[in-house]
Backbone bond lengths (Angstrom), bond angles and torsions (degrees), N, CA, C in turn:
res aa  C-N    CA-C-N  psi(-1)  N-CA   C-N-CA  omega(-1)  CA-C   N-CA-C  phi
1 X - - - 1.442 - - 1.517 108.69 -
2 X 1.243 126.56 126.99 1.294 135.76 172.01 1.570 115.37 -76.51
3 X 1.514 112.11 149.38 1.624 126.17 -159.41 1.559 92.53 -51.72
4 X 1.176 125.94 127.06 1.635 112.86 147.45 1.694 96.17 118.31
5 X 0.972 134.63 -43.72 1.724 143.81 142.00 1.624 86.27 -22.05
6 X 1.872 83.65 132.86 1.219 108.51 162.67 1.725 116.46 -73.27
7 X 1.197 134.64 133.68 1.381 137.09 -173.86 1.683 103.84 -98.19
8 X 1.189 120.33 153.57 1.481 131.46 136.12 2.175 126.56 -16.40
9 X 1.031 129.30 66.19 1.386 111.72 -164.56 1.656 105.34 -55.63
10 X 1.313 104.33 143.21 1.438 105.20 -170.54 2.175 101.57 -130.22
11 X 1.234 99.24 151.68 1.576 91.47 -174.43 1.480 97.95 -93.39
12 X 1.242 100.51 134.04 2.100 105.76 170.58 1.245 107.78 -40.36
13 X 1.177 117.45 132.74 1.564 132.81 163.18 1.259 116.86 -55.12
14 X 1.785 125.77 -72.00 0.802 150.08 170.30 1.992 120.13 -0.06
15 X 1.523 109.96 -57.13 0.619 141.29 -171.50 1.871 140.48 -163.02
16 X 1.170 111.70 158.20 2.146 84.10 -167.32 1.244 81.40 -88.98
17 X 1.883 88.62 169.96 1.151 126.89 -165.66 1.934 108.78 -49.48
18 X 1.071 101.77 -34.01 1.976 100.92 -166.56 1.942 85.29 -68.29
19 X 1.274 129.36 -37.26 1.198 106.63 -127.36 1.834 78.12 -99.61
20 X 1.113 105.40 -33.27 1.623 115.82 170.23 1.501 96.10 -33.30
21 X 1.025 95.67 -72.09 2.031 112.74 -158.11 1.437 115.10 -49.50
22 X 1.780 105.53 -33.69 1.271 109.81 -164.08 1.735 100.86 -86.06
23 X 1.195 103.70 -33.54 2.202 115.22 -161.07 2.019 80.98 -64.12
24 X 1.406 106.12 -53.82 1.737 111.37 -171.05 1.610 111.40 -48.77
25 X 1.558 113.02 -65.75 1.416 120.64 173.88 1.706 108.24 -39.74
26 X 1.442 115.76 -35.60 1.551 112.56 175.73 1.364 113.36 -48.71
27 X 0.958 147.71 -11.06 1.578 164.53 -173.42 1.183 136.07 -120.69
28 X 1.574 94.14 0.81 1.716 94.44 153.06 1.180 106.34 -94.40
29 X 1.798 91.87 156.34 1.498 97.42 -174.64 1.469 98.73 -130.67
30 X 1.725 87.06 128.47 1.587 104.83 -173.49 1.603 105.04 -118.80
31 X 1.730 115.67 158.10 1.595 107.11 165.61 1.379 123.07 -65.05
32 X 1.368 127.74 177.43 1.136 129.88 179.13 1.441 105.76 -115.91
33 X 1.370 115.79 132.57 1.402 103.18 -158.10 1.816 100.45 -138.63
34 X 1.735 127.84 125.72 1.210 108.80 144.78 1.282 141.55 -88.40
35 X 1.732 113.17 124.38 1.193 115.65 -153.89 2.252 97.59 -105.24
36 X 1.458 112.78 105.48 0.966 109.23 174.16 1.787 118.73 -92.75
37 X 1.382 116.53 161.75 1.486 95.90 -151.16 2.025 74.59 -165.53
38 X 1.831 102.51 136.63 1.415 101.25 -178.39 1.685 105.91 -152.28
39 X 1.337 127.25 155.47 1.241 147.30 -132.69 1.754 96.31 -165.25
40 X 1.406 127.52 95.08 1.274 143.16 177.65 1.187 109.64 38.90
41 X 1.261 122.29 -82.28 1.743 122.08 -179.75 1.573 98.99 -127.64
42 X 1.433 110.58 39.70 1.930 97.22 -178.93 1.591 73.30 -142.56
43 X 1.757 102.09 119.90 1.691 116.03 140.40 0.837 113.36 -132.91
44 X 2.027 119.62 168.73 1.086 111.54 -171.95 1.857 80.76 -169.20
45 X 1.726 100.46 149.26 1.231 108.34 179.71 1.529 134.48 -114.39
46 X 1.249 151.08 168.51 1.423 107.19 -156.94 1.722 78.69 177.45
47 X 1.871 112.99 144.80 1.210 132.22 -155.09 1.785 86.53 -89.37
48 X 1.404 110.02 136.94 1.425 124.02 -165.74 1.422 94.95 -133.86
49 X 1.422 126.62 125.18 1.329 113.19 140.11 1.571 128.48 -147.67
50 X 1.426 104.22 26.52 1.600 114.49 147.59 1.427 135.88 -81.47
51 X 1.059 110.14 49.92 1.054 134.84 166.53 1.556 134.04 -73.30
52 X 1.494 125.56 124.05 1.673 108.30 160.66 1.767 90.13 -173.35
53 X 1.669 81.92 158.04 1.752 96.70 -164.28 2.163 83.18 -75.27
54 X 1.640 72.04 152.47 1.667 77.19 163.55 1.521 123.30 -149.07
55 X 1.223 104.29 25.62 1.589 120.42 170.84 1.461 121.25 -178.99
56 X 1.739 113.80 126.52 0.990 114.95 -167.31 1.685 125.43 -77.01
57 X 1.661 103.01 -41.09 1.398 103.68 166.92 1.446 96.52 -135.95
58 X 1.836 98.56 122.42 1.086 137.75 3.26 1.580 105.78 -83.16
59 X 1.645 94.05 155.15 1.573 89.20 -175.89 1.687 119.15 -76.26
60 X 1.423 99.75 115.96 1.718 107.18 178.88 1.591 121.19 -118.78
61 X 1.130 124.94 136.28 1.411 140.80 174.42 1.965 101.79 -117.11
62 X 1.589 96.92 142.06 1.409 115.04 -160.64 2.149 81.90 -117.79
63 X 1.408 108.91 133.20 1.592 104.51 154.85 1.415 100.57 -130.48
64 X 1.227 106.89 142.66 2.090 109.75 149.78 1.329 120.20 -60.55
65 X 1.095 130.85 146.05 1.221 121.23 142.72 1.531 119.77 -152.26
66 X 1.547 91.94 151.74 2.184 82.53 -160.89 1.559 101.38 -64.07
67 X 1.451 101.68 176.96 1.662 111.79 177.96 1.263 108.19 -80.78
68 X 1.546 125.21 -24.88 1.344 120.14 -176.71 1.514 114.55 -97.19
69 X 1.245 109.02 20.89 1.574 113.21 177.70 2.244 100.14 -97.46
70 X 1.342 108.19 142.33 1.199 136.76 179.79 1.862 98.79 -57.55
71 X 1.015 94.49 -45.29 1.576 98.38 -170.11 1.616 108.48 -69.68
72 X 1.373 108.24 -40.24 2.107 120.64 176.70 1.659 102.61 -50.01
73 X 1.308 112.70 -21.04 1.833 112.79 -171.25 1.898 106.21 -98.12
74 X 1.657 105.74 -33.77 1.012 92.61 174.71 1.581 116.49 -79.85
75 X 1.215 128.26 -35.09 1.380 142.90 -176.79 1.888 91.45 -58.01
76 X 1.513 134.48 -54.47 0.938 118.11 173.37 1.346 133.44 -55.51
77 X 1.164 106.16 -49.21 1.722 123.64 169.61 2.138 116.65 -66.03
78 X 1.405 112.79 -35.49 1.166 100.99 -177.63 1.719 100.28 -115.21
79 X 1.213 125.21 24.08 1.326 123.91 -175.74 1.419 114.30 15.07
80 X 1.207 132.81 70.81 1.494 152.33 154.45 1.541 133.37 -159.54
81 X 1.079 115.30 141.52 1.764 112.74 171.02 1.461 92.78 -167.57
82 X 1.721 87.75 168.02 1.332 108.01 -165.69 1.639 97.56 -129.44
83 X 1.757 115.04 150.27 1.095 133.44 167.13 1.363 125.87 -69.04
84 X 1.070 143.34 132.08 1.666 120.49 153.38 1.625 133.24 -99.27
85 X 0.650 148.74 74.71 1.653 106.81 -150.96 1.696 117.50 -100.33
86 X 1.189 98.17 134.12 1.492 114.48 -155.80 1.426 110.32 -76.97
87 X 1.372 127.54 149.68 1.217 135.35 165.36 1.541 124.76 -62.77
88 X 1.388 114.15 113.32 1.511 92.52 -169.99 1.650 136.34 -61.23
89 X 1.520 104.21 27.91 1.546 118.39 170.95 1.382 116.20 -99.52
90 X 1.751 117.56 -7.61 1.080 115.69 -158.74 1.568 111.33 -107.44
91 X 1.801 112.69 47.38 0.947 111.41 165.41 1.734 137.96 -22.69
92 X 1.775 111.39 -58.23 1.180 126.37 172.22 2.035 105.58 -43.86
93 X 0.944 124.85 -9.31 1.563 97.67 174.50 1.289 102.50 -100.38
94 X 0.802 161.56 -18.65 1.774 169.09 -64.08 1.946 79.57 -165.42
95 X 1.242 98.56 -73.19 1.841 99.05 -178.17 1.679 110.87 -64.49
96 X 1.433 120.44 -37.84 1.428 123.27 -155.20 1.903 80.78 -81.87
97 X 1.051 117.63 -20.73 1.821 119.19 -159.20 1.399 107.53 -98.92
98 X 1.515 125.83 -14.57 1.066 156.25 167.16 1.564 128.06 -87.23
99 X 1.286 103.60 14.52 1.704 120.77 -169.14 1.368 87.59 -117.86
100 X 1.480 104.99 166.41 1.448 137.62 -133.27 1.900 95.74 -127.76
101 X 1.447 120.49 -29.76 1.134 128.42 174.38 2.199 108.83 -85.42
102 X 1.341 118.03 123.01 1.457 121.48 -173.63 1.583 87.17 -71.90
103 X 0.921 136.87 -64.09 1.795 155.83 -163.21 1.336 89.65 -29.89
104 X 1.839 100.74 -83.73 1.219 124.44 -146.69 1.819 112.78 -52.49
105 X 1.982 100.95 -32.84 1.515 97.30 -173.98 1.591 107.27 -76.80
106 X 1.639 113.95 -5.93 1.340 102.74 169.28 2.023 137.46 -77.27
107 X 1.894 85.23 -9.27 1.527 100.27 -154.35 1.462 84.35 -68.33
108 X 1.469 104.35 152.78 1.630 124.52 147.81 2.000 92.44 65.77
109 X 0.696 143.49 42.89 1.844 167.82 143.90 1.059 101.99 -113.94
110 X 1.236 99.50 136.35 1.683 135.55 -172.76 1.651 90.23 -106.88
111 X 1.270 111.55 113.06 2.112 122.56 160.30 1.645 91.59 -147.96
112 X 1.439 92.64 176.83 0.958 138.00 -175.36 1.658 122.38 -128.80
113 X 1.401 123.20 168.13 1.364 95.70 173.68 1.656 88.36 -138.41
114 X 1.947 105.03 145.35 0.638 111.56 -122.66 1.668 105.81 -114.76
115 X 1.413 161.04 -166.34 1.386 150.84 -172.76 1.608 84.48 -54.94
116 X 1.459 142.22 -45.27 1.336 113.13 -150.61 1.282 103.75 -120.35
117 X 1.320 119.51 41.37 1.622 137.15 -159.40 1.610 152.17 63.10
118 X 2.670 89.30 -11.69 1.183 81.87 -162.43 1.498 104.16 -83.87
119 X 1.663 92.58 -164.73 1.700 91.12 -177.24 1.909 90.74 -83.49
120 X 1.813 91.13 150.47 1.509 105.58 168.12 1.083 100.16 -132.80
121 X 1.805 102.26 131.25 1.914 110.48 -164.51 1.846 93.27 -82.40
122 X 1.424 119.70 128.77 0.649 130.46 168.34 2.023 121.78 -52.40
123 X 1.581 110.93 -36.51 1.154 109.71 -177.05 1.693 116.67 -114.31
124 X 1.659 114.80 83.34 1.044 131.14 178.82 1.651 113.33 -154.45
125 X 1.447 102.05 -176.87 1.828 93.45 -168.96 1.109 111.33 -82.01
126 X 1.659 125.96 -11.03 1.293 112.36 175.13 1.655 90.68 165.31
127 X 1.769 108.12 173.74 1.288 110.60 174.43 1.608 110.78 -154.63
128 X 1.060 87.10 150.19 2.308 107.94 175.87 1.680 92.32 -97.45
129 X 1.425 121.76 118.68 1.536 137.50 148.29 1.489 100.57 -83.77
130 X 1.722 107.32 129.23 1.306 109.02 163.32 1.028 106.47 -134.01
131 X 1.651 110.69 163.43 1.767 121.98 162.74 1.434 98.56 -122.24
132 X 1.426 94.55 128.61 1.812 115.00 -169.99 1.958 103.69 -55.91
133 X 1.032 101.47 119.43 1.783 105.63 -177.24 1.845 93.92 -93.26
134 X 1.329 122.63 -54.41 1.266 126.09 -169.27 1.878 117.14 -135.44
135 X 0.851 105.25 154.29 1.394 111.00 168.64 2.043 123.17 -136.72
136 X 0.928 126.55 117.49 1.379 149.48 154.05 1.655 115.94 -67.27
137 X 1.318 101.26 129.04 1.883 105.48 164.53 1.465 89.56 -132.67
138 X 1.782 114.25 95.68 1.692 102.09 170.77 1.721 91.38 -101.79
139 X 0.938 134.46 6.82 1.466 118.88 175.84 1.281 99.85 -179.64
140 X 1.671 134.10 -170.27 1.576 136.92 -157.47 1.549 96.84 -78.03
141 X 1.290 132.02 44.25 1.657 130.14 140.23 1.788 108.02 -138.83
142 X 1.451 90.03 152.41 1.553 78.15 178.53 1.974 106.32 -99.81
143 X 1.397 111.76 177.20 1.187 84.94 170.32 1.599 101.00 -141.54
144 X 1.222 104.22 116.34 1.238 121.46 168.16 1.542 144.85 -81.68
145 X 1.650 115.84 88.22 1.701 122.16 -175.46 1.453 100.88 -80.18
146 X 1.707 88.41 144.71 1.072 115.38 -147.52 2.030 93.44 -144.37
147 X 1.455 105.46 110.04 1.154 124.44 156.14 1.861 125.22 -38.24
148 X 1.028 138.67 99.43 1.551 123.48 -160.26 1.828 92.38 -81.26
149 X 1.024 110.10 124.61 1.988 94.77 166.84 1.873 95.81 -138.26
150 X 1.308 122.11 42.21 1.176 140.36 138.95 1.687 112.83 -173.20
151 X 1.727 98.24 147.03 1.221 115.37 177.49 2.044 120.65 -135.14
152 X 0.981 97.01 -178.53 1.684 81.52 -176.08 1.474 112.19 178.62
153 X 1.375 121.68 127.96 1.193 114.49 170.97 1.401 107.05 -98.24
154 X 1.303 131.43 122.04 1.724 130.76 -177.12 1.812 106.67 -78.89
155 X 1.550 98.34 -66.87 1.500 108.18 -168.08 1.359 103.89 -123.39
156 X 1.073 156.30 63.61 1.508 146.82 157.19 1.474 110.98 18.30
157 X 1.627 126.33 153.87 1.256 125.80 -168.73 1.064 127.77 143.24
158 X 1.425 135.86 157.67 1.658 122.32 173.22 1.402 109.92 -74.47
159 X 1.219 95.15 140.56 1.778 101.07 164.02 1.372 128.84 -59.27
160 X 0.977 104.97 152.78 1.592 107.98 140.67 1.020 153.35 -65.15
161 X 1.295 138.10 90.92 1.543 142.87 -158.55 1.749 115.70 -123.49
162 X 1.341 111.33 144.80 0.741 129.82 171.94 1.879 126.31 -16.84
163 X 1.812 119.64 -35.23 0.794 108.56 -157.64 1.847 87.93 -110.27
164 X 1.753 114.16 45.23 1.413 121.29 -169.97 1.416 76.20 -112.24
165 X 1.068 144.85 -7.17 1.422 123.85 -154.38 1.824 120.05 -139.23
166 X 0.731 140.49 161.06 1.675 154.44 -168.01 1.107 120.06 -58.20
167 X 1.651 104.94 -54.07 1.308 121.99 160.50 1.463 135.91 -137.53
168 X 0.911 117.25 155.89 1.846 119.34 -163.52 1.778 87.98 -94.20
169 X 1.662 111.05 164.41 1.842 124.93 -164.83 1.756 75.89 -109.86
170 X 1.638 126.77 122.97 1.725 102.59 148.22 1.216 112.73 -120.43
171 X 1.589 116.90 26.64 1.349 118.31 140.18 1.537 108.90 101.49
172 X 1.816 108.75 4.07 1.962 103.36 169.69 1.464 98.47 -61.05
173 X 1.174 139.35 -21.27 1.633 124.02 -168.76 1.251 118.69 -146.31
């Protein structure tokens, strides 16, 4: 068969298809993002990194987020959240953002709250404010676009990405 000819699709040997998909997806490399998200007097913040802009005018950003995450109910109920994106030194939120208590990941963080109420952590490289325009459930995350109507660079710096950390999210839980 010559370059550019359509081939035969064949399934990897190696291994089946889920486990293929999942070892591969280990290798994308995405930012690490805190995505805070609030509902009258209930917020809560939570490590995001499906993230990517997906339209320039108007300006829109798309995130996942699972159904069993705390934050997927407020984002439904208060249609807003905000981006962060972290400095890639700022390991310590990744665990503090990764806790199970809404309170506790706020104690001793410096935010603000923000044109659309949520909290915006004051000490990160910058942040996307959105108000949810649409929502998608094509499989166990939903995905929620999100209008930007504030943005901000705080501190300049490298990000945070995916390959700062131990383990990569591919989204069974």
């Amino acid at each position: 068969m010559r370059s550019g000819q359509m081939g035969v699709f064949r399934q990897p040997q190696q291994h089946s298809m889920k486990e293929a998909w999942i070892e591969t997806c280990g290798y994308l490399t995405t930012g690490i993002y805190v995505l805070t998200s609030r509902h009258n007097d209930e917020m809560n913040g939570m490590i995001a990194s499906w993230i990517s802009q997906v339209s320039y005018d108007p300006p829109l950003i798309v995130v996942a987020i699972h159904q069993n995450r705390s934050s997927h109910r407020l984002i439904l109920k208060g249609g807003r959240f905000a981006v962060h994106i972290l400095h890639a030194r700022q390991r310590e939120f990744v665990s503090r953002f990764k806790g199970p208590d809404p309170r506790a990941k706020f104690e001793d963080v410096a935010w603000t709250e923000g044109l659309t109420g949520c909290p915006i952590l004051k000490e990160c490289l910058g942040y996307l404010e959105c108000l949810t325009m649409e929502n998608y459930r094509p499989g166990n995350h939903t995905l929620f676009v999100g209008k930007v109507v504030d943005a901000k660079i705080l501190s300049p710096g490298e990000p945070m990405n995916s390959r700062d950390l131990d383990h990569v999210y591919l989204g069974k839980d």
